[in-house]
C-alpha positions in Angstrom: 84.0 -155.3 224.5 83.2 -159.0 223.7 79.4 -158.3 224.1 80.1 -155.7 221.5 81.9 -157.9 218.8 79.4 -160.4 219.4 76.8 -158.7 218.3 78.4 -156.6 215.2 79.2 -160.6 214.2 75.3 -162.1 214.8 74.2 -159.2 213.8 71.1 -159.9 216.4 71.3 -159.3 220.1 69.7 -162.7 220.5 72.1 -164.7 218.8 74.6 -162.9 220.5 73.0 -163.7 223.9 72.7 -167.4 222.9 76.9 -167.5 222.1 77.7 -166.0 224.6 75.5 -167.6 227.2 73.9 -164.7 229.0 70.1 -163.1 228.4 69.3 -160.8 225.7 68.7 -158.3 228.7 72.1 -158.4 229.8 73.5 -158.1 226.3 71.5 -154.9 225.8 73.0 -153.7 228.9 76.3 -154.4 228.5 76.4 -152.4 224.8 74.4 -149.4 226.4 77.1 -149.5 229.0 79.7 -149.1 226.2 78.0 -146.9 224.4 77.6 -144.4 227.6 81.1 -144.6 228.0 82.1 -144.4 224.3 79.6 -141.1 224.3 78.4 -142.7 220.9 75.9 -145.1 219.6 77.4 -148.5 218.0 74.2 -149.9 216.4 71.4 -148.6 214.7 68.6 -150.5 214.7 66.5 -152.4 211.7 63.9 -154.7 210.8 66.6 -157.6 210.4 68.5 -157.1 213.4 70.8 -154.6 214.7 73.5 -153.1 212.4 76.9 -151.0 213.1 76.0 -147.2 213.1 79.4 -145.3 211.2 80.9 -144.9 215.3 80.4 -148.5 215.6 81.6 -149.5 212.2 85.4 -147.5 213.1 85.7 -148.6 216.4 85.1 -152.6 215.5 88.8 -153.1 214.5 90.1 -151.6 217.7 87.4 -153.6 219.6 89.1 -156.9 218.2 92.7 -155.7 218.4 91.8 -155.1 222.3 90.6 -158.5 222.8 93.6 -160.3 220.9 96.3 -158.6 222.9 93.8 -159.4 225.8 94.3 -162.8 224.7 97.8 -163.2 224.4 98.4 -160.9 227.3 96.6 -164.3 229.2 97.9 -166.4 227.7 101.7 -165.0 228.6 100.9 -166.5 232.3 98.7 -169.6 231.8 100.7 -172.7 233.0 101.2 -174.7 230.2 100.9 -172.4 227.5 103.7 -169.6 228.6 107.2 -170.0 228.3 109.0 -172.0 231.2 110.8 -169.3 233.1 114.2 -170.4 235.1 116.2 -168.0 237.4 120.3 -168.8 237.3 122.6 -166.6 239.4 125.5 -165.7 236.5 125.5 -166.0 232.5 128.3 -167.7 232.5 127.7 -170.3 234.6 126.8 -174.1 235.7 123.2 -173.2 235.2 123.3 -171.5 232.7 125.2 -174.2 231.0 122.5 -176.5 232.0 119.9 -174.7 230.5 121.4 -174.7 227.2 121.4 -178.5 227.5 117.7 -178.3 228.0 117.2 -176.2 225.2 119.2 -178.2 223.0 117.1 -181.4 224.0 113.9 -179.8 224.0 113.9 -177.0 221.6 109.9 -177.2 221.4 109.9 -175.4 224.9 109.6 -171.9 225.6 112.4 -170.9 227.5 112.9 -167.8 229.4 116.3 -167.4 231.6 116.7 -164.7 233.9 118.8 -163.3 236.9 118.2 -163.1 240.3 120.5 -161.3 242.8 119.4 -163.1 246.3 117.7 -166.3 247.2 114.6 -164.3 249.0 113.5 -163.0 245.6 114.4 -166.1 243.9 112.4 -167.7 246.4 109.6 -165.1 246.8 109.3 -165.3 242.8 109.1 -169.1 242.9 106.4 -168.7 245.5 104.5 -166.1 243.5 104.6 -168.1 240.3 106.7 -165.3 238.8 109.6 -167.4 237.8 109.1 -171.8 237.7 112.0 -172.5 239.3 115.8 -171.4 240.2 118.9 -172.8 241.0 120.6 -171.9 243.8 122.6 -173.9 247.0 120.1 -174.6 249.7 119.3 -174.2 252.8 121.8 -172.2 253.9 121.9 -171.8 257.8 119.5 -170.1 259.8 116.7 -169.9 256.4 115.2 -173.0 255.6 113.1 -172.9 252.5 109.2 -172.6 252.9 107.1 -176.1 253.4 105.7 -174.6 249.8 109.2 -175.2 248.1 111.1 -178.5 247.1 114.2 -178.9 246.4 116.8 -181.3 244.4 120.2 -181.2 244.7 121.3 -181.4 240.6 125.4 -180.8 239.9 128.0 -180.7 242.2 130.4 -178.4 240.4 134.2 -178.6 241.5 136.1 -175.5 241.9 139.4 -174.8 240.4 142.2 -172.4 241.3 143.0 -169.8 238.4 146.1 -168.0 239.0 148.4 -165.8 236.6 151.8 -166.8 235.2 153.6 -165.0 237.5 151.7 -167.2 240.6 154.1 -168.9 243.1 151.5 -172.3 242.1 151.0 -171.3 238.4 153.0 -174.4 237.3 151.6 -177.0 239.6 149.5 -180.1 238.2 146.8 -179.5 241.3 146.7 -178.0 244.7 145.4 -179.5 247.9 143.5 -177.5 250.2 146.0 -177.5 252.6 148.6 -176.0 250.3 146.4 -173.1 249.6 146.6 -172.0 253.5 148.6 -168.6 253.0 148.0 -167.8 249.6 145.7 -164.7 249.0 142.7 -165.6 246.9 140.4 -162.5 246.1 136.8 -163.2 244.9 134.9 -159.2 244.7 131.6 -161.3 243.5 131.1 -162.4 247.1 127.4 -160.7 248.4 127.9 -160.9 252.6 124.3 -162.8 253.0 123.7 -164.6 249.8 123.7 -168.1 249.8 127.5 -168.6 248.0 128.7 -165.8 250.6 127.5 -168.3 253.2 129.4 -171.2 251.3 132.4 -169.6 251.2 132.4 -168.6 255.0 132.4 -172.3 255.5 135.2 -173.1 253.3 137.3 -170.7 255.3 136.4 -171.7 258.5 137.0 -175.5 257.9 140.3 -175.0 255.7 141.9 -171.6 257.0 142.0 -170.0 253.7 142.4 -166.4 253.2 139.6 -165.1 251.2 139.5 -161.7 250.4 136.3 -159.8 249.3 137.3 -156.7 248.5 136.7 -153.9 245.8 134.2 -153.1 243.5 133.3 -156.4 241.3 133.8 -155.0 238.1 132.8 -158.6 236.0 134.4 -161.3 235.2 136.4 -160.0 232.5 137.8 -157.3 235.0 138.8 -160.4 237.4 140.4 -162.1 234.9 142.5 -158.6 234.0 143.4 -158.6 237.9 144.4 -162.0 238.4 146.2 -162.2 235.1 148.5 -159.0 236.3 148.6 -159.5 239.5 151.5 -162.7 241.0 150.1 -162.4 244.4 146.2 -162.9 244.0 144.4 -166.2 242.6 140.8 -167.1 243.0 138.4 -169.5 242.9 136.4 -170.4 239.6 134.0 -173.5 238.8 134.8 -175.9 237.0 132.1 -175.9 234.6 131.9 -172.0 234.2 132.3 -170.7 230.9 135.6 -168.6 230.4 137.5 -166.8 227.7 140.4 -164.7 227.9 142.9 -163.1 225.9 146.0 -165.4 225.1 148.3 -162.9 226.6 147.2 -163.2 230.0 148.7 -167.0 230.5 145.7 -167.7 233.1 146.1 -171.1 234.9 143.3 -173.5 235.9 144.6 -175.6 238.6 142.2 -178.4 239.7 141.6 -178.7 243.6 142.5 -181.9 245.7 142.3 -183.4 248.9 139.2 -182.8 249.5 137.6 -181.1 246.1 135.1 -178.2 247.2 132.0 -178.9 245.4 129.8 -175.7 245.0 125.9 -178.1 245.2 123.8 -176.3 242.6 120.2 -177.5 243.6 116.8 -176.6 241.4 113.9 -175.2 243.5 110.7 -175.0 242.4 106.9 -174.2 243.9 105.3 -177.8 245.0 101.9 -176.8 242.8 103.5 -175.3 239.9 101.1 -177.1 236.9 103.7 -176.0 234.4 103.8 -179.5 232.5 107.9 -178.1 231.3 109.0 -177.8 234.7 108.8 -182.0 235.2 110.5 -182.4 231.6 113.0 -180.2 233.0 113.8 -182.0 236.5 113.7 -185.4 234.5 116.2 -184.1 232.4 118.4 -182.7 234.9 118.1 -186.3 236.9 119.2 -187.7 233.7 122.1 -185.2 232.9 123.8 -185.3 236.7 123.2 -188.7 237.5 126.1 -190.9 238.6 127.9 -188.1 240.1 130.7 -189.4 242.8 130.9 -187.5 245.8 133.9 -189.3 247.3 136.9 -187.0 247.8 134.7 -183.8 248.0 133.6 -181.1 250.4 130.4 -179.4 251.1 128.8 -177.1 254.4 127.4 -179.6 256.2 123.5 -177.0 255.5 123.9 -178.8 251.5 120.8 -180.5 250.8 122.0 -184.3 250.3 122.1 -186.1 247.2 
């Protein structure tokens, strides 16, 4: 197909050879290829050159259509030239909230988000060069991420208790971890495997909470109906996840003491990825977290360190 526009353009086979690099032999061949295929004849041949037989002449504009959307089909995946694509797990949260930072600082980047359920495809993605990088908490136990894959722990996010009005803590200033032992927190979100199901396992196990995963998870707006109506049922919500809710439902947000789970969102990305935006993005999420004090926190002891 380029052979062909070449030539339609030079209107000579040999000029077209000589742009395009190749022998006047292999130009010839190529077009008679074409033309087999085609079932028609493209040129017609005169004493000045070769000119576009009436076939030729209505199948040019298609020809160069082709080879545009060829183009920008290519260039859709070339590192440096394609947008810089970023997996987050919810579009409501940290991340996401991150990634609107970035935008906002670098606007002259190409930014896709998107959604992964599990950290194998996330991974699997970042491996493939499908996605450029993803945020996720890493390494959970028992899957250690591929010698291909780095890793930087970015934002410690604390979580927050959010109870309705009718909760037994709904008017306290903050809640220790201790004084959440007996109280019935329901989180439907949780995926048994995933790499927050494996964070919360922890928190139970080292704090004896009672964390309940069950039912159909319906959204958040659906959890926030539930928890609203409902005295004996809070959950757990970061702190830096976006939330709105109807002012009828008199939600709480009760900050978490003594120690303050951290949920450790870290960015992974492939160690050869040449996408130049990925490095503006880690230096701006080194800039955006730093100074973050751990003291007085909790994490699995699996969390990537700072």
């Amino acid at each position: 197909m380029r052979t062909f526009v070449a030539v339609a353009d030079a209107g000579q086979f040999q000029e077209a050879a000589a742009e395009l690099g190749i022998t006047q032999q292999a130009v010839s061949k190529r077009v008679a290829a074409l033309e087999r295929t085609l079932g028609v004849r493209l040129f017609t041949r005169t004493p000045r050159g070769s000119g576009l037989s009436i076939d030729g002449q209505a199948f040019l504009p298609h020809a160069r259509e082709l080879l545009r959307v060829a183009e920008r089909a290519a260039t859709s995946v070339r590192a440096g030239r394609r947008p810089l694509r970023v997996d987050v797990i919810a579009s409501r949260g940290a991340a996401t909230g991150l990634m609107r930072a970035f935008h906002r600082a670098h606007p002259e980047i190409d930014l896709d988000v998107v959604m992964l359920l599990d950290i194998e495809t996330a991974v699997a993605a970042v491996r493939s060069g499908t996605i450029d990088a993803s945020f996720r908490a890493v390494a959970a136990p028992g899957r250690p991420l591929p010698e291909d894959i780095a890793a930087v722990r970015v934002l410690d996010e604390p979580l927050q208790l959010l109870t309705g009005p009718g909760h037994a803590l709904a008017s306290a200033r903050s809640v220790t971890m201790d004084g959440l032992a007996g109280h019935r927190i329901w989180m439907p979100g949780i995926v048994p495997g995933s790499e927050w199901g494996a964070y919360y396992d922890d928190l139970v196990a080292a704090f004896g909470l009672t964390i309940e995963a069950t039912g159909p998870n319906f959204g958040s707006d659906a959890l926030l109906d539930t928890i609203a109506d409902t005295p004996a049922l809070a959950t757990f919500m970061g702190g830096r996840t976006r939330l709105v809710w109807p002012a009828g439902h008199g939600l709480r947000l009760i900050p978490v003491t003594d120690p303050t789970p951290v949920y450790p969102h870290a960015l992974l990305w492939h160690r050869d990825n040449p996408n130049p935006a990925l490095a503006t993005l880690r230096a701006h999420l080194t800039a955006a977290t730093a100074g973050q004090d751990t003291a007085g926190t909790w994490t699995p002891d699996w969390v990537i360190p700072r």
